[in-house]
N, C-alpha and C positions, 0 to 999 in steps of 0.2 A: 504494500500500500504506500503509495506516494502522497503525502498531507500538507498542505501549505498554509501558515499560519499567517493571518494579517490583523494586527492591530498598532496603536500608536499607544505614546506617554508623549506628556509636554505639562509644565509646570500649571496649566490649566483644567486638563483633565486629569490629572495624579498620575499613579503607574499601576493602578489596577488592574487595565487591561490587557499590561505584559506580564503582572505574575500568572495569570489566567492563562495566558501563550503560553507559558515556560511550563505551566503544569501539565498541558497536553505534549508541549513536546517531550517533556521526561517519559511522561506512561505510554507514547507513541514510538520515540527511541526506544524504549524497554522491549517493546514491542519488534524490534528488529525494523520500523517502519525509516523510510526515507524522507525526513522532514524538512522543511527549509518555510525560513519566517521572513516577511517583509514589512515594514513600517518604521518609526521614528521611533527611538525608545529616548528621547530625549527626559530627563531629570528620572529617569530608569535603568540608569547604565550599571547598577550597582547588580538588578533584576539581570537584564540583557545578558549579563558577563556569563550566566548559563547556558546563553544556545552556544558559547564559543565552547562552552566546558565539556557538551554536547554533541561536540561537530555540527549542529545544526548551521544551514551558511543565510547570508542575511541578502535578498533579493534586492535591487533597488525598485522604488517604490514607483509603481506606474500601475495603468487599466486594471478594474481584475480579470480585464475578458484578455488581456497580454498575459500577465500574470499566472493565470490559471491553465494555460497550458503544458501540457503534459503532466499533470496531477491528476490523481485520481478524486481526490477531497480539496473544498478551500473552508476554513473554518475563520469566518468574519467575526471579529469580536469589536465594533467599533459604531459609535453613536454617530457619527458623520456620513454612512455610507448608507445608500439610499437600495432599493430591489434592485440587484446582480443576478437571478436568477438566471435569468434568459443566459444571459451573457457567459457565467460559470459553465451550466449545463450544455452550452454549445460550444465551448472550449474542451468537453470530453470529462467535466468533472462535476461531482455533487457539492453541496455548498450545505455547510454548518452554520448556522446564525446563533450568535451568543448574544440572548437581550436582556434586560432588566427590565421589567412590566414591560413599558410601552418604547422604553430608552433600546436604543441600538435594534428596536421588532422590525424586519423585513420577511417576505416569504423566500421559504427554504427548505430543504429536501429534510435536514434535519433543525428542527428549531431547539434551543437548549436555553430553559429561564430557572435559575437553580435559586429564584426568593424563595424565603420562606412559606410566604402565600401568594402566589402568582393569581393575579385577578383574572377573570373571562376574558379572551382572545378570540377578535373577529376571525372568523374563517377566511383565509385568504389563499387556499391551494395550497398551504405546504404539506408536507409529507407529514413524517413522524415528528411528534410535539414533546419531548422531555424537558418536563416541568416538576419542579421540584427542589427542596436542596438536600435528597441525594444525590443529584449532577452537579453538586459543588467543585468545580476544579482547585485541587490545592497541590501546591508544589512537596517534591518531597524530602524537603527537609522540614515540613509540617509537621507530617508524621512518623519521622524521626523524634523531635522534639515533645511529641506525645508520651511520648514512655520515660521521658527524662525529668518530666517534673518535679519542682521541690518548693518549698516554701522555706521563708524566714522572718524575723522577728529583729527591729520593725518591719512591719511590711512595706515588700519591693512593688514600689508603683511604675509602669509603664505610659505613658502617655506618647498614642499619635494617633493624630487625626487624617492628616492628608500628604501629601508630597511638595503639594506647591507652597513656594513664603508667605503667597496672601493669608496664610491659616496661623502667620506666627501668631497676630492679636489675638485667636481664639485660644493658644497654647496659652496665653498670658491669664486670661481669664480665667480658664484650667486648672492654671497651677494655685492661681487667686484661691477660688474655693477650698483647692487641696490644704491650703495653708491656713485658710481660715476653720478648719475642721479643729486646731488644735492639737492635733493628735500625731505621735511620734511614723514615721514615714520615709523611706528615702527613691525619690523618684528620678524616674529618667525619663527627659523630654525631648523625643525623636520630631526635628521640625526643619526644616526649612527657613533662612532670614531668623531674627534675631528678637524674642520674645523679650518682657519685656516679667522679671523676674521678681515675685513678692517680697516681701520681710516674710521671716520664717521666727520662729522659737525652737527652744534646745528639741535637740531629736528629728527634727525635718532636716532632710535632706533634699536639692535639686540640680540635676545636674543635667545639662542639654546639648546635643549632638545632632548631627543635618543621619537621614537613615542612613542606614547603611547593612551591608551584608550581616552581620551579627545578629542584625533581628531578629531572629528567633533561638537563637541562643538565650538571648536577652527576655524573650516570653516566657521562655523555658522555667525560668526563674522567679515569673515575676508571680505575686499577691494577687494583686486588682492592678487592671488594664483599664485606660480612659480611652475611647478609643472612636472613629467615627464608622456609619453602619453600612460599609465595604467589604471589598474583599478581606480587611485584614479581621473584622470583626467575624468571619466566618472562620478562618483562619484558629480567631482565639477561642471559638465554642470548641474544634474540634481539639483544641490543646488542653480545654476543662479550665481557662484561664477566667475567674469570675470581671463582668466587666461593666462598666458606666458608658451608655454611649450617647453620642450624642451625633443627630443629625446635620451631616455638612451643607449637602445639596437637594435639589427637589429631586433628583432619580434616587435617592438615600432614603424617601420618606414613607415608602410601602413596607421594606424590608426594616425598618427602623419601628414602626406600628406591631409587625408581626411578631418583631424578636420581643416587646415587651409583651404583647398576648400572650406568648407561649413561655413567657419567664425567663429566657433567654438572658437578660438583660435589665439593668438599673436605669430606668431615663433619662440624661439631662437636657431632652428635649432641643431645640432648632438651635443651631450655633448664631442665627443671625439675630436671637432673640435672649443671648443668654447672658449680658451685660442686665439685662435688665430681672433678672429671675436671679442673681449670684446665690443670696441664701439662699432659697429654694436648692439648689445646686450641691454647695456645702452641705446641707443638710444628709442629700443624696450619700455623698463620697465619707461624710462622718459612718452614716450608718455601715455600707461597707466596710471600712475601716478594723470599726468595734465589733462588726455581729458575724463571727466565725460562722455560724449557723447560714447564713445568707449566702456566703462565698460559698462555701458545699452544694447547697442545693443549685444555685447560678451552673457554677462547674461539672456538679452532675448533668443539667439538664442538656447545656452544651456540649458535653461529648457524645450527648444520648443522641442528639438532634443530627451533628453534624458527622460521619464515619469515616471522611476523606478516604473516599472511592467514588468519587462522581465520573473522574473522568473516565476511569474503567468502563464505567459504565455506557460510557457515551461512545467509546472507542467499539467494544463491544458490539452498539449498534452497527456503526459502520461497516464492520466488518462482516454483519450479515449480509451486505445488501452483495 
């Protein structure tokens, strides 16, 4: 099977949609499969540096009806690219569509929406529909990281929300609450551009760093995660990592609804509305903090949720047809 991945990063969209690449390319390379990915991994090179680890080789970026020749598969993971159908299928290849509700939805031979609760979806001719988040794609050093868990005392706080700087003032206000809880702590604030750092008292700790590879080394370890309701927030159910999340964007806001229905998740509600709710917030990050009891049942409920085997699953398909 010949698969070609196409998605972007850029300080605008994050790099969600190349951990999502890199996780098909790992269980497709495992696979014995011939992959090769095309797009921008711009403010993702950190992600990216996997397809080289992989041999996967990186196309330059042009038509998918160019592109998608001599593939057997193109798997589109991207909100800017509009129905390719015709165009893929008549290049000799079937077309994967990775969307989020209504974000990145075109028709597709296989559609793949791995929220939590994936709302109705007009009928538009595609093929097979895998919806769900067991098709969660998660890379694997995710679930490496799963069996490595530990805890410490004060609790290890992770905080990150997105890739791009516009998000530092949100890490600021973040950390704000974290510190107004009181309560002894030592956190690490994965951001982008240059937050804008609380007063602290004895026992807190804050230390902050632009991402980087280590990330989940660094989950591996962590208490309670602040976290925005993405890829990485899927990432941390299936690590059992208890977590507060907060919504960054409007495609953030189905999947961010869902995880607090299903317990998933502590809420600190819409980042563009959270200068203004701060106690509220605190209050949030105190109780995790103090209530052992909350973090277990969180942790439980996320690794129940999430199994990292989605893409297995999807591969799977394809290889039926």
């Amino acid at each position: 099977m010949k698969l070609l991945l196409r998605a972007d990063a850029s300080p605008d969209i994050g790099a969600g949609h190349i951990s999502r690449a890199v996780a098909y390319a790992e269980r497709a390379v495992a696979r014995g499969w011939d992959v090769h990915f095309a797009g921008s991994t711009t403010n993702a090179d950190w992600l990216a540096a996997r397809f080289d680890e992989l041999s996967v080789p990186r196309l330059p970026v042009s038509s998918l009806a160019d592109l998608a020749s001599g593939f057997d598969a193109v798997l589109v993971d991207h909100y800017g690219i509009g129905d390719v159908r015709a165009e893929v299928n008549a290049a000799g290849a079937r077309l994967v569509s990775i969307e989020d509700d209504v974000f990145g939805r075109r028709p597709a031979d296989v559609v793949v929406d791995s929220g939590f609760a994936p709302g109705p979806r007009p009928a538009d001719g595609s093929g097979v529909l895998l919806r769900g988040v067991e098709y969660t794609p998660l890379r694997d050093v995710v679930l490496r990281a799963r069996s490595r868990r530990s805890t410490s005392s004060p609790p290890q706080v992770t905080v990150v929300v997105g890739g791009g700087a516009e998000w530092a003032s949100t890490v600021s206000l973040l950390l704000q609450a974290l510190a107004d809880t009181g309560l002894p702590f030592t956190a690490d604030a994965l951001v982008r551009g240059t937050p804008t750092l609380p007063s602290t008292v004895e026992g807190q700790t804050i230390r902050v760093a632009a991402p980087h590879a280590g990330l989940l080394d660094l989950l591996a370890g962590t208490d309670i995660a602040i976290s925005a309701s993405g890829v990485t927030f899927l990432e941390l159910c299936c690590l059992g990592v208890p977590t507060a999340a907060v919504q960054l964007v409007d495609n953030q806001a189905a999947g961010y609804r869902a995880a607090l229905e299903r317990g998933l998740a502590c809420g600190l509600g819409p980042a563009d509305t959270l200068g203004a709710r701060l106690p509220e917030a605190t209050e949030t990050l105190r109780q995790l903090l103090s209530d052992a009891s909350l973090r277990s049942r969180l942790s439980a409920a996320g690794q129940s949720a999430v199994d990292g085997r989605g893409v297995d699953r999807v591969l799977d398909v394809l290889s039926g047809f």
